[in-house]
C-alpha positions as CSV (number, residue, x, y, z in Angstrom):
1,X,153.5,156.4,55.4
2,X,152.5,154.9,52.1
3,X,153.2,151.7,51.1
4,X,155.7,150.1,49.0
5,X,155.5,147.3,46.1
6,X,158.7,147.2,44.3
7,X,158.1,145.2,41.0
8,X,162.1,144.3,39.7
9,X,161.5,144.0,35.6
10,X,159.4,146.0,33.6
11,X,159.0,143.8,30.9
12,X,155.6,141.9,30.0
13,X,155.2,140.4,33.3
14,X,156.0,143.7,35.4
15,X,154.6,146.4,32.9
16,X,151.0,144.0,32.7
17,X,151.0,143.5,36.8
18,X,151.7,147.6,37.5
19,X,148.9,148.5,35.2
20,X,146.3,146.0,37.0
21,X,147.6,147.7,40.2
22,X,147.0,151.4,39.1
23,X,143.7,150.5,37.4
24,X,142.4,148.5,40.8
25,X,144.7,149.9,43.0
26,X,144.7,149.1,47.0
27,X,142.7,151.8,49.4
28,X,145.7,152.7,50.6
29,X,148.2,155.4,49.5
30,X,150.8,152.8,47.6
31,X,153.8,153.4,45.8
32,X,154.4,150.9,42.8
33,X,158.0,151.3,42.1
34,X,158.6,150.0,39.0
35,X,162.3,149.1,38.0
36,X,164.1,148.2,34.7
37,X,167.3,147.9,34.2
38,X,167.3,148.5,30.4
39,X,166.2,152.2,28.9
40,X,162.5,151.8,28.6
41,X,159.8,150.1,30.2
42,X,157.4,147.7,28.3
43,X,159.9,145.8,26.3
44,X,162.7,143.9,27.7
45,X,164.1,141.7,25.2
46,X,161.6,140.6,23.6
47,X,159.6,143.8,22.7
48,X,162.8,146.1,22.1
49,X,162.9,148.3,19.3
50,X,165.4,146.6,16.4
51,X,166.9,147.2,13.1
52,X,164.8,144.3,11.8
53,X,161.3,144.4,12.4
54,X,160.6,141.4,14.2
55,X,157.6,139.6,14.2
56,X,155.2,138.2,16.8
57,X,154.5,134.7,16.6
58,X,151.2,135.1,17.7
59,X,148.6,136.9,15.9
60,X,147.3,140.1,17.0
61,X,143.8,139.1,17.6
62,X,145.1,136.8,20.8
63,X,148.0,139.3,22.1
64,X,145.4,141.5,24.4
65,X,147.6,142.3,27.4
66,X,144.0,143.2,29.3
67,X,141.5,140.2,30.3
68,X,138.5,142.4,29.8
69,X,138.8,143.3,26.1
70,X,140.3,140.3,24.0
71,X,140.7,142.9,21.0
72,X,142.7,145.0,22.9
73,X,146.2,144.9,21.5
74,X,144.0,144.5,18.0
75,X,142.5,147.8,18.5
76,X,145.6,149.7,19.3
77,X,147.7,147.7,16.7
78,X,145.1,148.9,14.4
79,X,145.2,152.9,15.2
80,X,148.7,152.2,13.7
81,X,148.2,150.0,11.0
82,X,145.0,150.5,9.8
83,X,144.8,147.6,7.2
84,X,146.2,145.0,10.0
85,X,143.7,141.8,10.9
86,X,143.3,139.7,13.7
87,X,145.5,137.0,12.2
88,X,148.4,139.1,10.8
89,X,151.5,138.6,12.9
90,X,152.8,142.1,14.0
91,X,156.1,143.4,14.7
92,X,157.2,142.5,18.3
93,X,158.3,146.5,18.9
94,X,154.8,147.5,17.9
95,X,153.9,145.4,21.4
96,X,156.6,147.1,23.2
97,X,154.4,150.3,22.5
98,X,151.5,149.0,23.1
99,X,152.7,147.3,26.7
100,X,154.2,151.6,26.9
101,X,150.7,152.9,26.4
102,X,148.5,150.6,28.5
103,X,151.1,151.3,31.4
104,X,150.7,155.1,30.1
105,X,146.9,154.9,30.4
106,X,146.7,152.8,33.6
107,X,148.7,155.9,35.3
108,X,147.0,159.0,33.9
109,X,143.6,157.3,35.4
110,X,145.2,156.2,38.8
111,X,143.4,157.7,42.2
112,X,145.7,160.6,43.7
113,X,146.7,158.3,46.4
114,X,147.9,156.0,44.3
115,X,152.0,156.5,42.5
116,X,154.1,155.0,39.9
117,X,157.8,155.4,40.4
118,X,160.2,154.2,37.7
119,X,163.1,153.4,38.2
120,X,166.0,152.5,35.8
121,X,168.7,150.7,37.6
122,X,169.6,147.5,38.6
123,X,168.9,145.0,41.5
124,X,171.4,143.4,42.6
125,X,170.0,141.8,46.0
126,X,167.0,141.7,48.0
127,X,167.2,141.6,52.1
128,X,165.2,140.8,54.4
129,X,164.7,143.6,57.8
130,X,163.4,144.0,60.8
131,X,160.4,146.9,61.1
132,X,157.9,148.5,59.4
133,X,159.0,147.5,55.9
134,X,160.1,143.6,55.4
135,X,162.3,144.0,52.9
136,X,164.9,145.8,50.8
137,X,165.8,146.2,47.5
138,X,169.7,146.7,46.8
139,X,171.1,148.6,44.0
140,X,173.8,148.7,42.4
141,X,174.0,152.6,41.7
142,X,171.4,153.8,44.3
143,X,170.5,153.8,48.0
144,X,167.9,150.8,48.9
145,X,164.2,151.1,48.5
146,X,162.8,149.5,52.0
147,X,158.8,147.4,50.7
148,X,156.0,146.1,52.0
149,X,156.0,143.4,49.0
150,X,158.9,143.0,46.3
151,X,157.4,141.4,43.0
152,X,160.1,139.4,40.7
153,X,159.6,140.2,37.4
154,X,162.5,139.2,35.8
155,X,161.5,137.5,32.2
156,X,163.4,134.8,30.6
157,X,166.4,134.4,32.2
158,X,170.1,134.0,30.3
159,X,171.5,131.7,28.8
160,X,173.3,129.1,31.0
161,X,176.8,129.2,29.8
162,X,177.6,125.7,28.8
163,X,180.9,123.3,29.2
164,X,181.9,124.0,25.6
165,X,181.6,127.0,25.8
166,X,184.0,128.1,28.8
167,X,187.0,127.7,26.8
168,X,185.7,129.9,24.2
169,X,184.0,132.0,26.1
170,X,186.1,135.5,25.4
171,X,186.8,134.6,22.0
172,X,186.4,137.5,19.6
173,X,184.1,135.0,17.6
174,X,181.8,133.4,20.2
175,X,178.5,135.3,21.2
176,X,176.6,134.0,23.8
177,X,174.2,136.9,23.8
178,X,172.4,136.2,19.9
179,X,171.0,140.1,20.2
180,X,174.6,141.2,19.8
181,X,175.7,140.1,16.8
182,X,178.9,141.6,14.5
183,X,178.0,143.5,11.7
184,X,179.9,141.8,8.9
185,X,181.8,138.1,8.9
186,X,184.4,137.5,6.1
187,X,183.3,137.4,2.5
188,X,181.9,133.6,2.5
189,X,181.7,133.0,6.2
190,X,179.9,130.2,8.2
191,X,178.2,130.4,11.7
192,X,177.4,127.9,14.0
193,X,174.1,128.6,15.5
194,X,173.9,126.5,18.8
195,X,169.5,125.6,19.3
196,X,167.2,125.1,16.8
197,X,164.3,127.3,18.5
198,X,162.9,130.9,18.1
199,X,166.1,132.5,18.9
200,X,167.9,130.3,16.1
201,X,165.3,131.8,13.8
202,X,166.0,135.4,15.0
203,X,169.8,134.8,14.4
204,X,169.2,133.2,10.8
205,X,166.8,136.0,9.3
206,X,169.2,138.5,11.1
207,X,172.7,136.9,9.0
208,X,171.0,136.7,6.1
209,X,169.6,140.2,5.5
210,X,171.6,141.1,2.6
211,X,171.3,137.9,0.5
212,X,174.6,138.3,-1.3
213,X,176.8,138.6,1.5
214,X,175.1,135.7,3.5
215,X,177.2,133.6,5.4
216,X,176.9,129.7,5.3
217,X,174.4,128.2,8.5
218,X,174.9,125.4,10.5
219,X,172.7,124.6,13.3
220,X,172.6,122.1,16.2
221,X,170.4,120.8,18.4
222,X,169.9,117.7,20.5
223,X,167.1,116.4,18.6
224,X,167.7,118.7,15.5
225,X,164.2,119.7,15.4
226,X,163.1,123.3,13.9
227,X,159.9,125.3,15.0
228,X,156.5,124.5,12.7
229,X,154.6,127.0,11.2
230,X,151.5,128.9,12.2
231,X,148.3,128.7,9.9
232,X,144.6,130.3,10.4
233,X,143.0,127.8,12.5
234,X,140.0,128.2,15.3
235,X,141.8,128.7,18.3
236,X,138.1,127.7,20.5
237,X,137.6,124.7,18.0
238,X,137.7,122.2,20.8
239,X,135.5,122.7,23.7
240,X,135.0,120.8,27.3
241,X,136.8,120.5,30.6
242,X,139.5,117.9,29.1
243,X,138.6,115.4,31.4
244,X,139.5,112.2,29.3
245,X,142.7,113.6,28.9
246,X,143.2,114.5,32.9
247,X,142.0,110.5,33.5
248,X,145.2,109.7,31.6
249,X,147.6,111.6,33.4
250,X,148.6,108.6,35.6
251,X,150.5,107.7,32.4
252,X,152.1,110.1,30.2
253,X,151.9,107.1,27.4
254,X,148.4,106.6,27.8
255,X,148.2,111.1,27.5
256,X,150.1,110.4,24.2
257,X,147.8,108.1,23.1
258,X,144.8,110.0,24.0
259,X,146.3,113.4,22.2
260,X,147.3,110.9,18.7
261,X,143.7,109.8,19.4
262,X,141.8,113.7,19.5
263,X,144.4,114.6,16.7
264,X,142.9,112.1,14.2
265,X,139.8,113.5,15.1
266,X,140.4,116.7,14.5
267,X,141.5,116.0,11.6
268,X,139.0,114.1,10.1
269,X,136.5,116.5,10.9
270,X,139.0,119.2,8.6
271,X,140.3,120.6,11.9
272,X,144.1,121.8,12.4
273,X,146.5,119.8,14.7
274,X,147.1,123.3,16.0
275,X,143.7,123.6,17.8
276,X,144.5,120.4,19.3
277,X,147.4,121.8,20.7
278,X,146.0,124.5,21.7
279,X,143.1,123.1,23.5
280,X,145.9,121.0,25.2
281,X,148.2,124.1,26.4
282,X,145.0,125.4,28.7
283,X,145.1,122.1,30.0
284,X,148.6,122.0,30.9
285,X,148.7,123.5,34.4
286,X,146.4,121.1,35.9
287,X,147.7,118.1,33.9
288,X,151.6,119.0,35.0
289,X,150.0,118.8,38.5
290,X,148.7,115.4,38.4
291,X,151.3,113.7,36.6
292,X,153.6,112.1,38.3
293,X,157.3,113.2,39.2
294,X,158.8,110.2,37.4
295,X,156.3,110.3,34.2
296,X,157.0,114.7,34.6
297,X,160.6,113.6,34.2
298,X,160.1,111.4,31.2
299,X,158.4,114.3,29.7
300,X,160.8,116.3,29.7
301,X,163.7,113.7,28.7
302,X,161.4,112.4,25.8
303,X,159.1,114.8,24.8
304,X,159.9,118.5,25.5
305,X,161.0,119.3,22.3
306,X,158.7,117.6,20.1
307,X,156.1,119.6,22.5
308,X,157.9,122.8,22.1
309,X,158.1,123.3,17.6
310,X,154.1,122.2,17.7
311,X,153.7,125.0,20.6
312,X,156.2,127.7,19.7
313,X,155.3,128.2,16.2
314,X,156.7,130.4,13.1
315,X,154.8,133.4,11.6
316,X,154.4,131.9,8.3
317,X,156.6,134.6,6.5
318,X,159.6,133.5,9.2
319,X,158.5,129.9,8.3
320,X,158.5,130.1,4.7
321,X,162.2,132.1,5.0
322,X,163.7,129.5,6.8
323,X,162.4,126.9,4.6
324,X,163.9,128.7,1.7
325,X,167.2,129.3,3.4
326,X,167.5,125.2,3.6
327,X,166.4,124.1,0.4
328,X,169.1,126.4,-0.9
329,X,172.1,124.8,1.4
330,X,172.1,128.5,3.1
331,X,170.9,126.6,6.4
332,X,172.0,123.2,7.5
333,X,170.4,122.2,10.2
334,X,171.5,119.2,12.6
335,X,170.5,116.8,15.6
336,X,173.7,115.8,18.0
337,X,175.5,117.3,20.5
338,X,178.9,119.1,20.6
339,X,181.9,118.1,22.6
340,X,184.4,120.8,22.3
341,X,184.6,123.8,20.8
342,X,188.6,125.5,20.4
343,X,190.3,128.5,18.7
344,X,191.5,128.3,15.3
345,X,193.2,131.8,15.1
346,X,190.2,133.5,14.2
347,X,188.2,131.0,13.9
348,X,186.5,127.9,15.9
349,X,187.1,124.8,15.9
350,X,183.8,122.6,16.6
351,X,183.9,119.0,17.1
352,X,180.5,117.1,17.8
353,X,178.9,114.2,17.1
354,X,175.4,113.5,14.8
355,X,172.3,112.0,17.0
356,X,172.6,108.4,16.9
357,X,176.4,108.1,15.4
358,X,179.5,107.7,17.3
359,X,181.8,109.2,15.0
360,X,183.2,113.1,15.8
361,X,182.9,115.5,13.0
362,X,184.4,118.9,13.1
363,X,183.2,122.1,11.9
364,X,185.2,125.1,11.4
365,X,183.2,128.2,11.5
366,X,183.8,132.3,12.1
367,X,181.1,132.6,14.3
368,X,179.5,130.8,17.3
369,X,176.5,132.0,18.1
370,X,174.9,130.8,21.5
371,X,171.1,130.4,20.9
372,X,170.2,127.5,23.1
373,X,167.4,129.5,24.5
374,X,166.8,130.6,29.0
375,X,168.1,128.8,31.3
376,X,165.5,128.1,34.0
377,X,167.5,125.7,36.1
378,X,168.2,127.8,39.4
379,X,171.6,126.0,39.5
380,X,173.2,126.8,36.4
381,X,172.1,130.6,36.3
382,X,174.7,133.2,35.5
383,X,172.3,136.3,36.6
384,X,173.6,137.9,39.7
385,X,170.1,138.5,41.2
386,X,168.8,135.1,41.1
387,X,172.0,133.8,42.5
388,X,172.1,136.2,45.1
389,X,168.5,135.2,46.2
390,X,169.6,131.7,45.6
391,X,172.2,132.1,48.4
392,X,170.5,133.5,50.8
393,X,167.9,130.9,50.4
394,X,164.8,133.0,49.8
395,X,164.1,131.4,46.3
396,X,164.6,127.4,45.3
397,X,164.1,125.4,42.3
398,X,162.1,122.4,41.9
399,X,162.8,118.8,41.3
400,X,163.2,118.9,37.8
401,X,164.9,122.4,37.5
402,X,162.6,123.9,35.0
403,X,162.5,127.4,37.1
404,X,160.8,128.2,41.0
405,X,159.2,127.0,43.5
406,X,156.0,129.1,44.1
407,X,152.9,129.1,46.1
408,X,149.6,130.2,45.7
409,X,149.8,133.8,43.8
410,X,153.8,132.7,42.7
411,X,154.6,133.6,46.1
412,X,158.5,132.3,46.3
413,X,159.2,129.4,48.4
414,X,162.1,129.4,50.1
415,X,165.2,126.6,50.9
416,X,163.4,125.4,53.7
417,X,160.0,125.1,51.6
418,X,158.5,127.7,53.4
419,X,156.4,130.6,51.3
420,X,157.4,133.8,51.8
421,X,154.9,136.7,52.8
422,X,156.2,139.3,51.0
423,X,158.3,138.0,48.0
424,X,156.6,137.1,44.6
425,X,157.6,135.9,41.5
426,X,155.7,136.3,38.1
427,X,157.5,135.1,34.9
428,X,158.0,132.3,32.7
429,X,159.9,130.2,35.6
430,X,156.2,129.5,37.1
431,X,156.4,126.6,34.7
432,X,158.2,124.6,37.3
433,X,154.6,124.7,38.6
434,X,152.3,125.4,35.9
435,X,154.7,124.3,32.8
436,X,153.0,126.7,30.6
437,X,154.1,130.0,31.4
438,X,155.3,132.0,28.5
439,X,152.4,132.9,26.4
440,X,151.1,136.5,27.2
441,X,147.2,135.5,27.7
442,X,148.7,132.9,30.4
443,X,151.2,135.7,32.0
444,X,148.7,138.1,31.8
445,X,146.6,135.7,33.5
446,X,148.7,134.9,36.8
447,X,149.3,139.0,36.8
448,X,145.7,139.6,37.3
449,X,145.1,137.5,40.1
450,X,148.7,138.5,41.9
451,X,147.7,142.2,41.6
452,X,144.2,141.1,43.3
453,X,145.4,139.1,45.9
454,X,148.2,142.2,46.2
455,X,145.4,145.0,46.7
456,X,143.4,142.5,49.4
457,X,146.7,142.0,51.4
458,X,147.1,145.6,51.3
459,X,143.1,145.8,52.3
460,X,143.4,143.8,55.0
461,X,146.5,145.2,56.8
462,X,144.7,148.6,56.8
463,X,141.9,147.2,58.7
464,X,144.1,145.6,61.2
């Protein structure tokens, strides 16, 4: 009987790990069961195939989706844009087909023992059994799928729906969903956009397509700050094992100082704070490691989001638009929190209160538009699968709820911090471990060494 790895998502993560299976596949006849629960595999949310053409935020010459050619996603980007260069930023569908073709190509050179089954449905629950096979996956629309090993590819997960936004939250003018926006507001409209991140920026260039109908912007965030923009800089600028900066992490103040410190550096050697940065982000995992819980938690309190608009940065054209759309009043953007959001007929009523300030204000607006980014704390998730396996204590979350608890290889650890055998997660919720955890090279990173470490388990149990 051939074996079973059931891979739930078919996104980045899932597409990347079945295509390092079928191209150094196990000895064993295997069946890699791919599942999605949207129409195509290879794009998820990020990577589906829009109206607008949205762009990547990272250029194309660092997108490769396969370790051994670093021009990878160049080279096939190019065969469809011939003019396009290593530093253009691309549009994010254009990825969805490339992550199409690599899993396209990865199949057609498979060994004959060796199957990809897709499968385009949801899972709803995954349960353990006694027997040959240690677990199943449960559908809702189809009969279970009994596996040797069930992978969790499940991308960013949704939005956590927040306390201001249960009273509103079947209002004909709240969205929590930002992809599923109305087609027209009211002849001079305003929308309040809730997170000042990537998806705000999605929202804004999507509400202001046709310029003369554009609706008035508000935006809020904690901290009220906005993403900054990419520029051509030398990625490999910095060079070394990072050790200075690994003494430090004792202290998170004394890794502040010592980043300011290589910043001015950099600088005055005509670098770009951005290859500071980088050099910092593939330091990340082993410096989230050694710091501290307590100086972990400060991070996160303090510094998360001036870390996230230097790390998650703007195409330049996306940067530019956005700068426009303030310097025109078009987008007003703000730092605070909100305390209540009502009905006003149509409309909602918003009352919050500016960062550092006392004083309510209220906003009326014809649109809410919930834009505050995933929701990786296991607690708050509103995604049946994850609460399911939350419940019947297979997966946990970490101290600091930032996603789950994995071991070697993201094998999930369960509520009595034990790892499991046979159930894996790959995604951005490895950050509770690894902190960075979103960027394809790192994803594409930790997919390569699961699909290894898959193909030896599978190696091994044929010898016993």
């Amino acid at each position: 009987m051939a074996n079973t790895l059931v891979i739930v998502g078919a996104g980045f993560s899932g597409t990347v790990l079945a295509a390092n299976l079928l191209r150094r596949p196990p000895p064993v006849a295997t069946d890699i069961v791919l599942v999605e629960r949207g129409p195509a595999v290879g794009r998820g949310v990020a990577y589906a195939a829009r109206e607008l053409p949205y762009l990547l935020n990272v250029p194309a010459a660092r997108l490769s989706a396969d370790a051994r050619d670093p021009l990878h996603f160049l080279h096939f980007a190019q065969r469809r844009v011939p003019d396009a260069s290593g530093e253009d930023f691309l549009p994010r569908a254009l990825y969805g087909d490339y992550l199409q073709d690599l899993l396209s190509q990865a199949e057609r050179m498979a060994p004959a023992h060796i199957r990809l089954v897709c499968v385009f449905d949801e899972v709803r629950g995954i349960t353990p059994r006694s027997g040959g096979k240690p677990l199943a996956a449960e559908f809702r629309e189809r009969p279970p799928i009994l596996a040797d090993f069930v992978i969790l590819a499940l991308g960013n997960p949704p939005a956590p729906l927040l306390p201001w936004a249960f009273p509103i939250r079947d209002h004909k003018s709240y969205r929590h969903d930002p992809w599923e926006l109305p087609q027209t507001l009211p002849p001079g409209g305003s929308v309040l956009i809730v997170g000042n991140g990537l998806t705000m920026v999605d929202v804004a260039v999507t509400l202001t397509r046709d310029a003369a109908r554009a609706p008035l912007l508000h935006t809020i965030s904690r901290h009220g700050l906005v993403p900054l923009p990419q520029t051509e800089f030398r990625p490999s600028a910095l060079s070394g094992d990072g050790e200075a900066i690994l003494a430090c992490a004792d202290s998170l103040r004394r890794v502040l100082a010592m980043t300011r410190h290589l910043s001015r550096e950099t600088a005055h050697r005509g670098g770009d704070w951005r290859e500071v940065v980088t050099f910092i982000r593939h330091l990340a995992p082993t410096l989230w490691r050694r710091l501290p819980v307590l100086e972990q938690r400060r991070f996160v309190r303090h510094l998360q989001a001036h870390w996230d608009i230097h790390r998650h940065r703007l195409p330049p054209q996306l940067a530019e638009r956005i700068a426009s759309l303030r310097r025109t009043g078009k987008l007003q953007v703000h730092g605070g929190r909100i305390d209540s959001i009502g009905a006003a007929g149509e409309q909602l009523r918003v009352s919050w209160r500016p960062r550092g300030r006392a004083e309510p204000r209220v906003l009326t607006v014809d649109l809410v538009v919930n834009s505050t980014g995933p929701n990786y704390a296991l607690g708050r998730s509103i995604d049946p699968l994850l609460n399911s396996l939350r419940e019947a204590g297979l997966v946990s979350e970490d101290a600091l709820s930032l996603g789950l608890r994995t071991d070697r290889y993201g094998a999930c650890v369960d509520s009595q911090g034990q790892a499991s055998p046979d159930l894996y997660y790959l995604g951005p919720m490895l950050r509770a471990d690894h902190w960075e955890a979103t960027a394809a090279a790192e994803l594409r990173g930790h997919a390569e060494r699961l699909a290894v470490h898959l193909v030896e388990r599978l190696a091994a149990a044929r010898r016993d």
